[in-house]
VONU-338345 format. One line per field, with one value per residue (C-alpha): z, y, x; residue in three letters; residue number from 1. Coordinates in Angstrom, 3 decimals, padded with zeros to 6 digits. Layout:
N
w: (Z	...)
v: (Y	...)
u: (X	...)
code: (Ala	...)
pos: (NUM	...)
//
This chain:
447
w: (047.999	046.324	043.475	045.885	047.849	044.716	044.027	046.937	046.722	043.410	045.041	044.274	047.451	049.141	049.414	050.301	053.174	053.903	053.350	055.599	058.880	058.358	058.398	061.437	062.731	062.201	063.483	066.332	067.706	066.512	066.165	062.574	061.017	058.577	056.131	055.821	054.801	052.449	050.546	047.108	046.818	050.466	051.832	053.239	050.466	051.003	050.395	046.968	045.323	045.454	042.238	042.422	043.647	046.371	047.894	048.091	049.582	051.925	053.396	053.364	055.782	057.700	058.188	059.273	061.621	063.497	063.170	065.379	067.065	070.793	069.473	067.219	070.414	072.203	069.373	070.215	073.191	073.393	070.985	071.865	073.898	074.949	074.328	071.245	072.505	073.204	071.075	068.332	066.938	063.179	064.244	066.349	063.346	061.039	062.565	063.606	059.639	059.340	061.425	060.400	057.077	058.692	060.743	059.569	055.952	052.650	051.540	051.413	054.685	052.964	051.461	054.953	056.414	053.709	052.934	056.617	057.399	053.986	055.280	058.741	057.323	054.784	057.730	059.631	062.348	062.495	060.452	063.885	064.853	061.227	062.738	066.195	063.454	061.170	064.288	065.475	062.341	060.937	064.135	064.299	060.322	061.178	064.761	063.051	063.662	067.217	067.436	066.190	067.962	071.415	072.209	069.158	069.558	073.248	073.104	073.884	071.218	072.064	074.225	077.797	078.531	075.229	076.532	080.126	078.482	076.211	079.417	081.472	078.753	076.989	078.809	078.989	076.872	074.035	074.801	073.816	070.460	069.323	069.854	068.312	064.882	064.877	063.828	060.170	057.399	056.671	053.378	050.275	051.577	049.276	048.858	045.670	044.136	043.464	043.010	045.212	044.814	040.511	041.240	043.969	041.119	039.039	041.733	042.788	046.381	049.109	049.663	053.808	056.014	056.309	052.470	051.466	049.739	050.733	048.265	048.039	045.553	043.891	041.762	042.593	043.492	040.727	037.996	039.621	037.034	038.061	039.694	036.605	036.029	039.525	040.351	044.335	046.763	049.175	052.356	055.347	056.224	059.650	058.373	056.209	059.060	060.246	057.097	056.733	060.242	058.778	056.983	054.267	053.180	049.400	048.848	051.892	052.987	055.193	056.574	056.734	059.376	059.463	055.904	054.537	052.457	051.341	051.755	053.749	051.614	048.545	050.814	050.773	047.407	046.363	048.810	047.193	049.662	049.045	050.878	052.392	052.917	055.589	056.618	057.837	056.031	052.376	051.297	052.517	051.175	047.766	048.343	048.775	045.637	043.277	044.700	044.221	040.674	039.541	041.288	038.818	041.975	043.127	046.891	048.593	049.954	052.421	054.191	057.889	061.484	062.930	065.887	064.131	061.134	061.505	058.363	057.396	058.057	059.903	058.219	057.927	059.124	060.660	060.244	062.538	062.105	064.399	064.761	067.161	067.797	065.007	067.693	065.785	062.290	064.064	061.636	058.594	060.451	063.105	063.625	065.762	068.595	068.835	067.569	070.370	073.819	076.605	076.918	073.252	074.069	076.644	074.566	071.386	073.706	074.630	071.205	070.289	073.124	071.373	068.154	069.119	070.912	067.705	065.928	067.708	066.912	062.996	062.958	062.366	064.565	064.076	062.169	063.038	063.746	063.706	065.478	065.182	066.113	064.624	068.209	070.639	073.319	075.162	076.287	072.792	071.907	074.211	076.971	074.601	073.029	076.673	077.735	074.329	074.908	078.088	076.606	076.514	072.816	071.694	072.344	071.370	068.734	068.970	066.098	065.362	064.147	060.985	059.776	060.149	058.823	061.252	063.908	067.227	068.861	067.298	069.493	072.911	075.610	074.739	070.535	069.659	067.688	068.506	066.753	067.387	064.970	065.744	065.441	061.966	062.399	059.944	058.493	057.171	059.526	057.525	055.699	059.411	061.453	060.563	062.024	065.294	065.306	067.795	066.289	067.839	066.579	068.099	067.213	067.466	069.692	071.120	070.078)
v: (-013.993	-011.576	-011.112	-010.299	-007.333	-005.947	-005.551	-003.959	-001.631	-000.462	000.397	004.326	006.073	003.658	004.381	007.648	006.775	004.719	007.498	010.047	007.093	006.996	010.720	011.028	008.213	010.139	013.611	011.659	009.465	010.854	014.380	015.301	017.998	017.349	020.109	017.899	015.035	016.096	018.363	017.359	016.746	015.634	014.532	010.779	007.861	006.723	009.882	010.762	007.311	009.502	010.743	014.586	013.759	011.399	013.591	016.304	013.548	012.814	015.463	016.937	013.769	014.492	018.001	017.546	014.770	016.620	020.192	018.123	015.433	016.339	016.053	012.806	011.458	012.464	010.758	007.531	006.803	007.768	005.083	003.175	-000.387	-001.194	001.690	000.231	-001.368	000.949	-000.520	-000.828	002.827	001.748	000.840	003.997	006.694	004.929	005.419	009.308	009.840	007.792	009.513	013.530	012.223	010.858	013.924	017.159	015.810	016.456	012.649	009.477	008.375	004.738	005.109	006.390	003.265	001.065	001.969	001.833	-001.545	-002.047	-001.230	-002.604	-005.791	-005.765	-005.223	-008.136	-006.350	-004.865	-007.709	-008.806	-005.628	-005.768	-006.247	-003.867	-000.750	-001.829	-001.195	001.480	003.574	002.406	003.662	007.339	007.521	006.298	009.076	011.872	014.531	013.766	013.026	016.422	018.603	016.958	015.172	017.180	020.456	020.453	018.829	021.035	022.198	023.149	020.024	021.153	022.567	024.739	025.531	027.205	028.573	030.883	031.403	032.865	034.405	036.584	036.005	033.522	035.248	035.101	031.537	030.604	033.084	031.114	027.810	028.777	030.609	026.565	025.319	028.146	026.774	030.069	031.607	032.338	035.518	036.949	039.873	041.181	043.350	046.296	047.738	045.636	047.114	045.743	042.352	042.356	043.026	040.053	037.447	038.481	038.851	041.294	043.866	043.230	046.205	045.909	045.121	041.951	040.261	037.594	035.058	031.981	030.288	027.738	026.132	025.210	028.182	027.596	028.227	031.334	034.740	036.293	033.002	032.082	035.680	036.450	038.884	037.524	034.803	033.309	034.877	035.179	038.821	038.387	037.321	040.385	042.385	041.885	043.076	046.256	047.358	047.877	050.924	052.785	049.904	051.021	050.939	049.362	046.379	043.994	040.614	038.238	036.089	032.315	033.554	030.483	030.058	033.756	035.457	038.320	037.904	038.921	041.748	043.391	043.268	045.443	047.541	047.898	046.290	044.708	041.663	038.607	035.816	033.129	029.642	026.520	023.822	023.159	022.137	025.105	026.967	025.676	025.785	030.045	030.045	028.562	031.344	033.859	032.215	032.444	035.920	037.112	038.103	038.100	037.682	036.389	032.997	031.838	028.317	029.022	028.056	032.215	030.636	029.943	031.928	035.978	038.106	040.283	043.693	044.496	045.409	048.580	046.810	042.924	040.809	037.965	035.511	033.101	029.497	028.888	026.460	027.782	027.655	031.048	028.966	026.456	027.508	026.617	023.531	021.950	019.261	021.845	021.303	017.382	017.823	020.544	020.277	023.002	021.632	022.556	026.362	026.323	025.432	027.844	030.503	029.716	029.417	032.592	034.808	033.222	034.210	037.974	038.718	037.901	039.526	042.724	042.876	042.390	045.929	049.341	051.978	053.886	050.662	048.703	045.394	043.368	039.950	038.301	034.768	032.817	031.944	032.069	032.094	035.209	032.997	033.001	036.377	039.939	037.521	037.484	040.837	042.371	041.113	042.075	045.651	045.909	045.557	048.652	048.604	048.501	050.975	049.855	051.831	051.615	050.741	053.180	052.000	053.600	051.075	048.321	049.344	051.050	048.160	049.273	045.947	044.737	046.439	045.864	048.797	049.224	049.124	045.921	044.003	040.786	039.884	036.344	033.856	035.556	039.188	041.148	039.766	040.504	039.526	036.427	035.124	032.994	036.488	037.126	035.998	035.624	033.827	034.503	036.683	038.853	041.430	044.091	046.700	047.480	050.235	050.024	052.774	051.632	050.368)
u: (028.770	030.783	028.615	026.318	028.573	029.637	025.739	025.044	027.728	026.314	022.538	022.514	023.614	025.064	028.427	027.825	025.911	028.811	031.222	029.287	029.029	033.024	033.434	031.253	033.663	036.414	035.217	033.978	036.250	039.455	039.170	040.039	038.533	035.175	036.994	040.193	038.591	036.340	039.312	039.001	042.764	043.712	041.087	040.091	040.121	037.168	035.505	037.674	036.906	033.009	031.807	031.012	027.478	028.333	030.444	027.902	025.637	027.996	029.492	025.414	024.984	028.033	027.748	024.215	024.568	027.319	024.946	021.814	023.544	022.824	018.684	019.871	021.336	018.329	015.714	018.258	018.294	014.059	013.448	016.100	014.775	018.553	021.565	023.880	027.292	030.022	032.165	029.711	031.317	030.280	026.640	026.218	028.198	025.443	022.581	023.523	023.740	020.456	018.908	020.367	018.362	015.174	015.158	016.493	017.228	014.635	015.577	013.897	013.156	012.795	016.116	018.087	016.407	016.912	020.918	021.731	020.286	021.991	025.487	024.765	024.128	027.163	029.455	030.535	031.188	027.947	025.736	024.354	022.825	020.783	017.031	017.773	019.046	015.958	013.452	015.196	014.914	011.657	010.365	012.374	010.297	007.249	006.632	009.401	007.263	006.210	009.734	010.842	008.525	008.506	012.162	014.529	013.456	014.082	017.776	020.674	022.854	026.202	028.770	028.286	031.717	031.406	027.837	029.353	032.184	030.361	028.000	031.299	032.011	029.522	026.160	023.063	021.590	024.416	024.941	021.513	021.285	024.593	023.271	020.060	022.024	023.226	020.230	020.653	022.886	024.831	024.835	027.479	029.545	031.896	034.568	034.768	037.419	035.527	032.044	030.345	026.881	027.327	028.168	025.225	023.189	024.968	024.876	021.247	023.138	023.053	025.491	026.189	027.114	030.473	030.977	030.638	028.133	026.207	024.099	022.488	024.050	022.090	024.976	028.434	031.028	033.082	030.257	029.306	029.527	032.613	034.620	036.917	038.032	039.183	037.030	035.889	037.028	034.589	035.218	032.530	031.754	033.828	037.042	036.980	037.315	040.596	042.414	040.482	041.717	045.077	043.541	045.328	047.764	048.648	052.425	053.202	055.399	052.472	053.080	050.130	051.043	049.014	047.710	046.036	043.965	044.661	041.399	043.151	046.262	043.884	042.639	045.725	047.149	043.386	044.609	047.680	050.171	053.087	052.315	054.608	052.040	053.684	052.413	053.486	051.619	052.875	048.955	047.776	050.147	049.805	045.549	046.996	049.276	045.888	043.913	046.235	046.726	042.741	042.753	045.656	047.394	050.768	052.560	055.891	055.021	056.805	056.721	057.333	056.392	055.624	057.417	060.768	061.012	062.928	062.508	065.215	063.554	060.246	057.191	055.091	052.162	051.628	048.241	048.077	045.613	046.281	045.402	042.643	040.086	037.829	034.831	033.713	032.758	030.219	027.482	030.141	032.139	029.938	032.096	034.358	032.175	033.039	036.767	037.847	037.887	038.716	042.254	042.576	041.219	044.211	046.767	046.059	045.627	049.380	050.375	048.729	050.679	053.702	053.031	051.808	054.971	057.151	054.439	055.109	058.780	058.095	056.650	058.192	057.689	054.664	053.557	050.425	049.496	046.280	045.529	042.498	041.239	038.021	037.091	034.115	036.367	038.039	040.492	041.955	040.793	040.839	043.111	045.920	045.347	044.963	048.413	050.080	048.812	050.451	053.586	055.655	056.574	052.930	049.667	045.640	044.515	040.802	038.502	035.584	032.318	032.785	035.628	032.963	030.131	028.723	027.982	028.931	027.010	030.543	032.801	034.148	035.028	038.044	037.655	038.764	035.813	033.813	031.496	028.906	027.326	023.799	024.968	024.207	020.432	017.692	014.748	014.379	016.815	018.678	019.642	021.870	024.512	028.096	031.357	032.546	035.992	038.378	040.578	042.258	044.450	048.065	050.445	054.304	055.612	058.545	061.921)
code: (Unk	Unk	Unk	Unk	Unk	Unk	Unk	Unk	Unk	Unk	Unk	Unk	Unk	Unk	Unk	Unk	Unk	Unk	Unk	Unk	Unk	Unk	Unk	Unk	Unk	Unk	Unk	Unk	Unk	Unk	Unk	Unk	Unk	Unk	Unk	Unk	Unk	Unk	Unk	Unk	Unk	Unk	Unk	Unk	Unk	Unk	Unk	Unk	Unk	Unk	Unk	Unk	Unk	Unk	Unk	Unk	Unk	Unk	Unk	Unk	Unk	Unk	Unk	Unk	Unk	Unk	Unk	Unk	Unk	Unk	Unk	Unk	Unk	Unk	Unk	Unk	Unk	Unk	Unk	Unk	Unk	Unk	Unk	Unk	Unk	Unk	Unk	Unk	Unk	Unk	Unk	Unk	Unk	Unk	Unk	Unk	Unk	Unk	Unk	Unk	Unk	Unk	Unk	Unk	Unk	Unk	Unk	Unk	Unk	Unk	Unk	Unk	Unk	Unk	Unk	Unk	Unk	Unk	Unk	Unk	Unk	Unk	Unk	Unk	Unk	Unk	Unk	Unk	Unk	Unk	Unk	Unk	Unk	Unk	Unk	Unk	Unk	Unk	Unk	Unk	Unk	Unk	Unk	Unk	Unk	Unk	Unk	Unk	Unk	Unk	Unk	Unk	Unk	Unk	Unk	Unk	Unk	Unk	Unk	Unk	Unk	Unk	Unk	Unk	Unk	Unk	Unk	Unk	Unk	Unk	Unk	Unk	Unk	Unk	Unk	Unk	Unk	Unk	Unk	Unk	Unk	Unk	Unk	Unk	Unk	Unk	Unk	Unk	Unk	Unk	Unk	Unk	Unk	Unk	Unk	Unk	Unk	Unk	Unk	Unk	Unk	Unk	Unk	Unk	Unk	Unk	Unk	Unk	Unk	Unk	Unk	Unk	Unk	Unk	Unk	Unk	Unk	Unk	Unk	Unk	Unk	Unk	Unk	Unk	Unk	Unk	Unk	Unk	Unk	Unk	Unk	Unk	Unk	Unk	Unk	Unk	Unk	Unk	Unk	Unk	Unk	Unk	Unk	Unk	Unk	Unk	Unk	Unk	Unk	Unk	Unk	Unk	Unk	Unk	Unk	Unk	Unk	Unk	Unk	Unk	Unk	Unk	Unk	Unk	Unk	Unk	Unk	Unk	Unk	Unk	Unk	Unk	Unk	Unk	Unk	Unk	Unk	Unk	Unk	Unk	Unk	Unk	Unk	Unk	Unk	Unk	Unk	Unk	Unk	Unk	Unk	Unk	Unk	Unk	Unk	Unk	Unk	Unk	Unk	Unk	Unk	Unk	Unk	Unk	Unk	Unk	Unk	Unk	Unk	Unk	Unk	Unk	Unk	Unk	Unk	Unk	Unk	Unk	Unk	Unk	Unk	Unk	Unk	Unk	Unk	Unk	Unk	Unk	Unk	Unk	Unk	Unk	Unk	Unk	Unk	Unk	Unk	Unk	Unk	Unk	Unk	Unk	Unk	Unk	Unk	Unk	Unk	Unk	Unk	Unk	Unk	Unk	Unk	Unk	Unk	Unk	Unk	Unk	Unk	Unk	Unk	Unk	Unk	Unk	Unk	Unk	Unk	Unk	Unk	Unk	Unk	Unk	Unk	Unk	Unk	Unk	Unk	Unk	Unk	Unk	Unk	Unk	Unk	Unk	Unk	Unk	Unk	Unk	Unk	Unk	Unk	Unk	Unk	Unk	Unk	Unk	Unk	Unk	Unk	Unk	Unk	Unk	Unk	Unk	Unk	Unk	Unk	Unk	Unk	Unk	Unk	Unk	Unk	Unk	Unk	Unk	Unk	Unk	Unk	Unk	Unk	Unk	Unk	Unk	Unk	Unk	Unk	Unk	Unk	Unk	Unk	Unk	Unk	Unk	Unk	Unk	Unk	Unk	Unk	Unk	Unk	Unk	Unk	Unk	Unk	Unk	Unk)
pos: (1	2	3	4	5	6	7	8	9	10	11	12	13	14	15	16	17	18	19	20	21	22	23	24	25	26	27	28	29	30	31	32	33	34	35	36	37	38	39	40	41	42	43	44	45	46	47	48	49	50	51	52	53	54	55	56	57	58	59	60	61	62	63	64	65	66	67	68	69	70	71	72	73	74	75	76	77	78	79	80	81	82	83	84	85	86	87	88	89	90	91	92	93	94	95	96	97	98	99	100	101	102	103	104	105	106	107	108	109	110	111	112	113	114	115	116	117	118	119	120	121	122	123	124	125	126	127	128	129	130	131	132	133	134	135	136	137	138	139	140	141	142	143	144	145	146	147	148	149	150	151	152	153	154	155	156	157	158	159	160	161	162	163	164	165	166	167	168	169	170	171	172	173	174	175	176	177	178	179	180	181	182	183	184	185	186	187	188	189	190	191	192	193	194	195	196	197	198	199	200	201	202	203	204	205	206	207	208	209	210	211	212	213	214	215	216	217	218	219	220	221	222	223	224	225	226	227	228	229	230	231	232	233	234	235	236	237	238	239	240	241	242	243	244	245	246	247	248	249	250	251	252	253	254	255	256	257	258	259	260	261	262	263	264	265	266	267	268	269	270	271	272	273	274	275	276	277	278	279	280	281	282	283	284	285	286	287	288	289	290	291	292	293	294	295	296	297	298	299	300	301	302	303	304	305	306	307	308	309	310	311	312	313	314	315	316	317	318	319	320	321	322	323	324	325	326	327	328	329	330	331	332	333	334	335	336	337	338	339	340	341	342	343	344	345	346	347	348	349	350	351	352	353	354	355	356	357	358	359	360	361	362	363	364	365	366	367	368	369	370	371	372	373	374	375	376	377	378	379	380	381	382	383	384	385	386	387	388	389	390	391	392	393	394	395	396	397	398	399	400	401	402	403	404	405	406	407	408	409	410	411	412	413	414	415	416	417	418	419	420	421	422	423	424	425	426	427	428	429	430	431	432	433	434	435	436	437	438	439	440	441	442	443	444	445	446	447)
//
C-alpha cells in the first residue's frame, strides 16, 4: 500500500493540485492571505516542499479558483445530483481547483479530472466520495462550453456584501465595471528610476499615463533586462501615486509610515529624500531591506507599531500608507474577497483614524502629509481623510490633474484621488485598469 501512495504522489502534477485544494482551504475557511502562503521564504509547507514549477501550477490553480468561484459554485451545484457534505471541506476545495482548470484554465481537462479523483481517492477522508467527484467532473468537461456560456457567464462576481458596498459607495454602474475588470488578469507595472520612455523600449512595455510602465512579461521578474542592476521595482501604476503627491521631496527628512515592501520607500530616495522607512512586521521589513539592497539604495528602517512608536523630531513631510483591507488589489489578490468581511472594513477604518492622527503630529509646520489606502471602500478611504481634515492643525491641499497624469476621472470634489480597478481603460482591454487607491494630501498649519 505504500508503494502504491508513494507512486501516486510521483504522477506529474499531482501534488500541485494537491497544494492549490489546500491553499483554497486555507483562503477559504480560515482567512489567510493567498500571498502569505505562497511567499517563497514564509509561506505554507506544503507549498515550499514544490519545485519552482509546481508552485507556479499551484498558486495558477489557486488564484484562479478564488478569481471565478461564485460561476465555479454556480457550475456545482447545476451539475451537482446531491450538494457535497458540509463538512467534506477537502472534497469541496478540490473540486473548486478542478474545476478553475476544466473551466477557465488552458490545461488538460483529462488531467484536472484525473489528479482530483486521484487525490480524492488517496485521502481517507475523502476516498468515499471517489466515483460522485469522478461524475461530477467528467460531466463539467464533457458540456464546458454550454456550461460556460449559459450558467458561468451569468454568475455574480463579487461576495454580496462587497457587491452593495461598492453599490453605496460609488454607483451601479461602478460596481458592475469592477466586477467585470475581475474577470482580466492584470499586467506587469513597473517604476523605473529614470527615463521611462528607454526602458519602455527595452521591456517592449508601455509607458502608462501617470509614469509607469506596464508589460507583459513573458518570463519570470527576476530575469527581466534591468531587474539585477536595480534599475525598477514592480509597483502597480496606483500605488505610485501616493508618493508623488509629496511633490518636490529632494533634501528632505520624509517618513514612510506602513512602508513595506518599499515600493514608495524607493520612490523617495529618486526623489532625493532622506527617508525613515517604519513597519511593524520583521519579514516585511527584511522583504524592504532586500529591495532596497538590489536597488543599491539606502533608508533608516525602523521596526515599529505607528501606534506606539514617537520619533525624536517631526518630519518635513509624512507618507501614510495604511493597512486596509486591500479590497483595491482584487484583480492581483482575489482571494481578498473570501478573506475580508465588512466587520474587517470597520475595524481598519478605526485603525486608520488612529494612525492619521499620530501621523499629523509627525509633521513640521508647513510640512505635508499623504495617506492613502489600497481600498474599494470609502469607509477606509475619504471617511478617515474627511475627519483628519477637520482637524485644526491640518488644511487639504488639493491635487491637480497635472500631478497624475492628467486623469481628472481620478479625482474626487474636493482633490483627493480615487481611482477603480476599471479606470485607465483602453484598447485591448487587458492593456487597462489598475488597483484601487485613496490618497489625499494634508498640510500642517497649526502647532
Amino acid at each position: 500500500m505504500n508503494d502504491q501512495r508513494e507512486r501516486k504522489h510521483e504522477i506529474a502534477g499531482l501534488a500541485a493540485r494537491k497544494a492549490a485544494a489546500r491553499l483554497l482551504g486555507r483562503v477559504i475557511d480560515d482567512g489567510v492571505s493567498l500571498a502569505g502562503l505562497t511567499d517563497g521564504s514564509s509561506g505554507a509547507a506544503g507549498f515550499l516542499v514544490l519545485d519552482e514549477r509546481d508552485r507556479a501550477l499551484a498558486r495558477a490553480i489557486a488564484t484562479t479558483a478564488l478569481r471565478h468561484r461564485r460561476a465555479i459554485e454556480a457550475v456545482l451545484a447545476h451539475v451537482m445530483d446531491r450538494p457535497a457534505p458540509k463538512r467534506a471541506r477537502t472534497l469541496a476545495h478540490t473540486l473548486h481547483a478542478a474545476t478553475a482548470q476544466i473551466l477557465f484554465m488552458a490545461l488538460p481537462d483529462s488531467a484536472a479530472v484525473n489528479l482530483a479523483v486521484t487525490s480524492i481517492a488517496d485521502n481517507r477522508a475523502t476516498t468515499r466520495f471517489r466515483g460522485f467527484a469522478n461524475a461530477v467532473l467528467r460531466r463539467i468537461a464533457r458540456e464546458k462550453d454550454r456550461l460556460t456560456l449559459t450558467i458561468a457567464s451569468g454568475a455574480p462576481v463579487l461576495p454580496d456584501w462587497m457587491e452593495k458596498q461598492l453599490r453605496a459607495d460609488h454607483s451601479e454602474a461602478a460596481a458592475q465595471a469592477i466586477a467585470a475588470a475581475m474577470a482580466l488578469e492584470p499586467l506587469l507595472d513597473i517604476t523605473v528610476r529614470n527615463d521611462p520612455q528607454a526602458w519602455a523600449d527595452r521591456l517592449d512595455a508601455l509607458v502608462l499615463p501617470t509614469g509607469s510602465l506596464r508589460l507583459e512579461a513573458a518570463t519570470a521578474v527576476t530575469r527581466l533586462p534591468g531587474y539585477d542592476e536595480g534599475a525598477w521595482w514592480v509597483q502597480d501604476a496606483a500605488a505610485a501615486l501616493p508618493a508623488r503627491l509629496l511633490g518636490d521631496v529632494a533634501g528632505k527628512s520624509v517618513a514612510d509610515l506602513c512602508a513595506a515592501p518599499g515600493g514608495k520607500t524607493c520612490q523617495l530616495i529618486t526623489a532625493g529624500a532622506r527617508v525613515t522607512a517604519l513597519d511593524s512586521s520583521p519579514a516585511r521589513l527584511r522583504r524592504l531591506q532586500q529591495n532596497l539592497t538590489r536597488l543599491a539604495m539606502d533608508a533608516h528602517l525602523i521596526e515599529a507599531d505607528v501606534l506606539q512608536w514617537q520619533p525624536d523630531e517631526q518630519f518635513d513631510a509624512v507618507l501614510l500608507d495604511a493597512p486596509c483591507t486591500s479590497s483595491g488589489t482584487l484583480r492581483r489578490h482575489p482571494d481578498v474577497m473570501w478573506a475580508k468581511t465588512a466587520q474587517d472594513v470597520a475595524t481598519m477604518s478605526e485603525m486608520q483614524a488612529r494612525m492619521l492622527d499620530r501621523a499629523i503630529d509627525w509633521v513640521r509646520p508647513g510640512g505635508m502629509l499623504v495617506f492613502s489606502t489600497c481600498s474599494l471602500f470609502k469607509l477606509e478611504g475619504e471617511a478617515v481623510f474627511a475627519d483628519a481634515a477637520a482637524d485644526r492643525r491640518v488644511t487639504i491641499s488639493p491635487v491637480a490633474a497635472g500631478e497624475i497624469g492628467g486623469l481628472h476621472e481620478f479625482l474626487n470634489n474636493d482633490g483627493t484621488v480615487r481611482t477603480l480597478p476599471h479606470q485607465m481603460a483602453m484598447e485591448p482591454k487587458r492593456l487597462g485598469g489598475l488597483d484601487g487607491f485613496f490618497a489625499g494630501r494634508l498640510q500642517r498649519t497649526g502647532p
